[in-house]
Every structure is written in structure tokens, then in C-alpha cells.
VEXROFI-441349 format. One record per residue (C-alpha): x, y, z; residue in three letters. Coordinates in pm, whole numbers, padded with zeros to 5 digits, m for minus. Example, Ala and Ser with C-alpha at 12.3 -4.5 7.8 and 13.67 -1.06 7.14 Angstrom:
# VEXROFI-441349
<pt X="01230" Y="m00450" Z="00780" drengu="Ala"/>
<pt X="01367" Y="m00106" Z="00714" drengu="Ser"/>
***
This chain:
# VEXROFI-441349
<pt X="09915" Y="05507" Z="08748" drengu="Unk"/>
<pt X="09957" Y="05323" Z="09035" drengu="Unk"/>
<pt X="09612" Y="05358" Z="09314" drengu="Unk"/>
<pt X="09853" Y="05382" Z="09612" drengu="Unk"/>
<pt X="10224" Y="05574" Z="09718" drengu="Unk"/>
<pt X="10459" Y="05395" Z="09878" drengu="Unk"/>
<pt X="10276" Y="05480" Z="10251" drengu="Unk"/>
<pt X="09988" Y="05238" Z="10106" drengu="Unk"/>
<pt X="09786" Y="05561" Z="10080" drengu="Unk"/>
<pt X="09509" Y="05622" Z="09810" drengu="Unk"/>
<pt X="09552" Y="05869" Z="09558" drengu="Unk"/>
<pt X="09304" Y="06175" Z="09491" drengu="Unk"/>
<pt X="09367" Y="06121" Z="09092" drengu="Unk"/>
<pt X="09189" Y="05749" Z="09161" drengu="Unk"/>
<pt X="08989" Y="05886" Z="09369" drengu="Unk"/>
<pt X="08847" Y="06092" Z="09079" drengu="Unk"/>
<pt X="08780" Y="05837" Z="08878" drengu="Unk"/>
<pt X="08642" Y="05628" Z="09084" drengu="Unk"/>
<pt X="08367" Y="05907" Z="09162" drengu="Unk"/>
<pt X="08360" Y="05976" Z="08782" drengu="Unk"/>
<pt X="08299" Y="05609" Z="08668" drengu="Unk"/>
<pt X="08007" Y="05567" Z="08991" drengu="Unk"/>
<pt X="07840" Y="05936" Z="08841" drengu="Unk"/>
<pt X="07842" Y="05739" Z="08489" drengu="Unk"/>
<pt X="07676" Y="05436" Z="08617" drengu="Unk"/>
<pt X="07421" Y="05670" Z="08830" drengu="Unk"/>
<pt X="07322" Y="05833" Z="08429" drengu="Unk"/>
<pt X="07300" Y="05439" Z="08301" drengu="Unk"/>
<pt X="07044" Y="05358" Z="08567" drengu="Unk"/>
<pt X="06864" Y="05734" Z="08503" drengu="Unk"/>
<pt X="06932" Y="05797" Z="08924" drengu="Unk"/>
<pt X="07079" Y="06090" Z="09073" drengu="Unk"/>
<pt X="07364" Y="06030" Z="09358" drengu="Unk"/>
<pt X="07651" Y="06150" Z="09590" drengu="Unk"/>
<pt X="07948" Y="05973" Z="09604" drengu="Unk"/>
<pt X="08219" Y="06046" Z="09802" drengu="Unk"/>
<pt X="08577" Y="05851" Z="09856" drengu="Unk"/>
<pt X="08752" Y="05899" Z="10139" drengu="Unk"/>
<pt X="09131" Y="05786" Z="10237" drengu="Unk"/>
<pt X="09218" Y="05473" Z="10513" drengu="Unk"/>
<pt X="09156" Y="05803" Z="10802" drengu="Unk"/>
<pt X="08838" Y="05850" Z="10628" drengu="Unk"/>
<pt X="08945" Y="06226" Z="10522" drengu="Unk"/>
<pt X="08741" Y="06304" Z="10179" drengu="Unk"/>
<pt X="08982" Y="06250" Z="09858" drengu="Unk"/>
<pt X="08727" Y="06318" Z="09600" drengu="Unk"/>
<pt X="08309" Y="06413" Z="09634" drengu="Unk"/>
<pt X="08027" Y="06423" Z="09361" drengu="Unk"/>
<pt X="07688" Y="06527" Z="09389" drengu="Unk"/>
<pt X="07489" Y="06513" Z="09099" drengu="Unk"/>
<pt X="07244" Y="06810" Z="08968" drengu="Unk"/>
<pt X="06954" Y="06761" Z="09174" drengu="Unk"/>
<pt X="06999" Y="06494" Z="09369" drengu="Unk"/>
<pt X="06867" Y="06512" Z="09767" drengu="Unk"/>
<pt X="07099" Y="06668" Z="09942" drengu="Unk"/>
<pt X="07090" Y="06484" Z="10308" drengu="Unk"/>
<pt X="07282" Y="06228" Z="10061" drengu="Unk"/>
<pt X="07579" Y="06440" Z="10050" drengu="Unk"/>
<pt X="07648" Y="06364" Z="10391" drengu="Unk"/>
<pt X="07534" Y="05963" Z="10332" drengu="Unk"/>
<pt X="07730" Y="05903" Z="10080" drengu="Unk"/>
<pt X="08060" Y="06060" Z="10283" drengu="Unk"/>
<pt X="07928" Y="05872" Z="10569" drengu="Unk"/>
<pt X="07906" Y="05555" Z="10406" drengu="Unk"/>
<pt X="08268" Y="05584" Z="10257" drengu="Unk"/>
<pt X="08393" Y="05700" Z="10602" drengu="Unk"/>
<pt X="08240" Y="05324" Z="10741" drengu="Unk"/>
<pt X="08385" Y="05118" Z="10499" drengu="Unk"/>
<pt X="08695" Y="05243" Z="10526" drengu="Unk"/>
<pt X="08703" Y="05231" Z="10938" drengu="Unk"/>
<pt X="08564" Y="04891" Z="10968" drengu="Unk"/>
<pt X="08719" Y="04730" Z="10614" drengu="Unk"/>
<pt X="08418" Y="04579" Z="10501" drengu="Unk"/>
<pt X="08084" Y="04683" Z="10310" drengu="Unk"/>
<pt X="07771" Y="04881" Z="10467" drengu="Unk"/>
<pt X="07564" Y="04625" Z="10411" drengu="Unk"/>
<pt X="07749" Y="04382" Z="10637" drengu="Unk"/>
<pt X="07616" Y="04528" Z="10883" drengu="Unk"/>
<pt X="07259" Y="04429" Z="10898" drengu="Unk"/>
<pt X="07384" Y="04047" Z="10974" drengu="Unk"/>
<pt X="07645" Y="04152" Z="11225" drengu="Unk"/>
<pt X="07381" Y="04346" Z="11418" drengu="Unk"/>
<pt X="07131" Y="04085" Z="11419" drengu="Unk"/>
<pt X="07409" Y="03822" Z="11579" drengu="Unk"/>
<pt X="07498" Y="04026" Z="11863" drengu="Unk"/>
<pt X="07194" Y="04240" Z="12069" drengu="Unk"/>
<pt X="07462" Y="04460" Z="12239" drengu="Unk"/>
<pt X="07586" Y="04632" Z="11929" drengu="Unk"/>
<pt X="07324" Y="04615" Z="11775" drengu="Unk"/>
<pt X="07153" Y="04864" Z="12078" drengu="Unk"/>
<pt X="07528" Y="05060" Z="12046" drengu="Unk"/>
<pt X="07677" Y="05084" Z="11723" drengu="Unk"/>
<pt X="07374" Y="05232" Z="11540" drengu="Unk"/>
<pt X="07415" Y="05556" Z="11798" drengu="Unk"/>
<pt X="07780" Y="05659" Z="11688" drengu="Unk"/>
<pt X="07834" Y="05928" Z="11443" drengu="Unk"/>
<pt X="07851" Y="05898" Z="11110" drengu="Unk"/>
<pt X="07835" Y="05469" Z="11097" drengu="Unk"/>
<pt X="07604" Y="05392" Z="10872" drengu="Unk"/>
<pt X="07410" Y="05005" Z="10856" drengu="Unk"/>
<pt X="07278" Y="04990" Z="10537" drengu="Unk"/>
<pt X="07424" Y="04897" Z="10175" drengu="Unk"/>
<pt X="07612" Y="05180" Z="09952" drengu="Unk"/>
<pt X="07965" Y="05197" Z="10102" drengu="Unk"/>
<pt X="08247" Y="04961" Z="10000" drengu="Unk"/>
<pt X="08586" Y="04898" Z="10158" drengu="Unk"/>
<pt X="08859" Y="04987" Z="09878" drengu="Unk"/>
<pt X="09113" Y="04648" Z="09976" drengu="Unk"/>
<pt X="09501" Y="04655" Z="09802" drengu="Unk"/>
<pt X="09660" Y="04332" Z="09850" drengu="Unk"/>
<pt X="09425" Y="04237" Z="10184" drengu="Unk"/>
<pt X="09478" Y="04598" Z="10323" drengu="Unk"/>
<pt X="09200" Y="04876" Z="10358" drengu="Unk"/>
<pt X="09305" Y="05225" Z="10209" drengu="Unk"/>
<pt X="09001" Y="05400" Z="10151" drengu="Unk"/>
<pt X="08660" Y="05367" Z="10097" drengu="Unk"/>
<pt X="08353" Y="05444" Z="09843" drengu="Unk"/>
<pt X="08025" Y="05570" Z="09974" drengu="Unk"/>
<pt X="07683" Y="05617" Z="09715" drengu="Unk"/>
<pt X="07398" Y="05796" Z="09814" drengu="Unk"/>
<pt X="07061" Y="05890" Z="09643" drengu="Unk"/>
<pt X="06934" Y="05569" Z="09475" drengu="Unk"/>
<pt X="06788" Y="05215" Z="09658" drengu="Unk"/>
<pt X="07060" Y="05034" Z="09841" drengu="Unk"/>
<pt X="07063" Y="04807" Z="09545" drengu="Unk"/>
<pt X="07156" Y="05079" Z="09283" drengu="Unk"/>
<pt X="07398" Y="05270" Z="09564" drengu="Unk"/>
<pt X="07585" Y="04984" Z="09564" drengu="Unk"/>
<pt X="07593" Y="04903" Z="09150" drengu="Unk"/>
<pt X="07739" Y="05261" Z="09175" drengu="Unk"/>
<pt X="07994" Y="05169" Z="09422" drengu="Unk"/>
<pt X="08161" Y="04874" Z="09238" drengu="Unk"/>
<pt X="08157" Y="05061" Z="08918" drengu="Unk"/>
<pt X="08379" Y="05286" Z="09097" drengu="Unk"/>
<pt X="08605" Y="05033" Z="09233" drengu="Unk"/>
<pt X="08589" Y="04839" Z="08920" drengu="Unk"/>
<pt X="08702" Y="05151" Z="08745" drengu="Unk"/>
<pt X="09002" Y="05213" Z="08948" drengu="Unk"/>
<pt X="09127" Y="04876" Z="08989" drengu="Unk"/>
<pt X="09152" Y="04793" Z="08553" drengu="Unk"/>
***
């Protein structure tokens, strides 16, 4: 199955999987996680939240997809591009739903951004292990 239609969109079937391999890897490292992936709009293609996990990383998780995919490049990025430039760094961090720290990948076909994967619930370092275990998953 191919991840895209001819409009360069993502597909919700992909989308499942992705969310279904990042829930596996969440049970590997024993942590309990949202994960959301959301389209190149960020509109919500497929959402997870695992038995028990805290739920103000529902909304995370679909705000970390929702920044990947608007900006084209990974949560944690941001961090270093804040510290370069004191403006933004005063701006960015007060707009809705952007979120500055690791969990949220960019999903990239052939250089172009169609979606994104956010993680939510563990430290940024397992977030993140969740997140390319999803991408991994839907780009074998």
C-alpha cells in the first residue's frame, strides 16, 4: 500500500499503523503514551491513548504531530532555533498548540512534508523512540 494518493496526501490506513507500531514500542519500554498523526493541514488521521496514561498528553501528543507537520521538522529542533534568535524565542512559545520540546516528527515523502507523528506520556527521549518506530513502521 502506497503511504500517499496521488494529491501527496497521507493515508488514515498508515496512519494506523504508524500509531499501532509507536503503542508497541510504548509496551517494549513498559511506558504508557498518546500518539496522534495528523495529515500536511494537521487534521488528526489516526489517535491512541493508552490505558492509563495522563491524559493532558492526549492533547501533547496531537499537538506535537500538529508542529511537525506545520513547520517540517522535529519538536526538538526547536530548543536550538529558539536559543539563536531572542525574538522568537519571546514569540513562538505563546502560539497555540506549538510545542518546543522532543516527541513530534515531520513524516517527509521524497523531500515533501505530509503529515506528522506526535508521542506523549514518556521522557522526551522515549516520546521520540516511539515516534520513529512509527515512521519506521510505515515507511518498510
Amino acid at each position: 500500500m502506497s503511504i500517499t494518493t496521488p494529491a501527496s496526501s497521507l493515508r488514515w490506513q498508515i496512519a494506523l499503523k504508524a500509531v499501532e507500531a509507536a503503542t508497541n514500542k510504548a509496551s517494549e519500554l513498559n511506558i504508557l503514551i498518546n500518539v496522534a498523526v495528523v495529515d500536511q493541514a494537521g487534521i488528526s488521521l489516526a489517535f491512541a491513548r493508552m490505558n492509563g496514561s495522563f491524559l493532558h498528553s492526549a492533547d501533547i501528543a496531537s499537538d506535537k504531530a500538529y508542529t511537525a507537520a506545520s513547520f517540517g521538522f522535529a519538536t526538538s529542533a526547536w530548543m536550538t532555533i529558539l536559543d539563536a534568535n531572542p525574538a522568537m524565542r519571546l514569540g513562538f512559545p505563546q502560539r497555540p498548540r506549538l510545542v518546543v520540546f522532543a516527541g513530534g516528527l515531520p513524516i517527509m515523502v521524497e523531500g515533501t512534508c505530509v503529515g506528522g507523528i506526535g508521542v506523549s506520556g514518556g521522557s522526551e527521549a522515549q516520546d521520540e523512540e516511539c515516534a520513529k518506530a512509527g515512521l519506521e513502521a510505515i515507511f518498510i
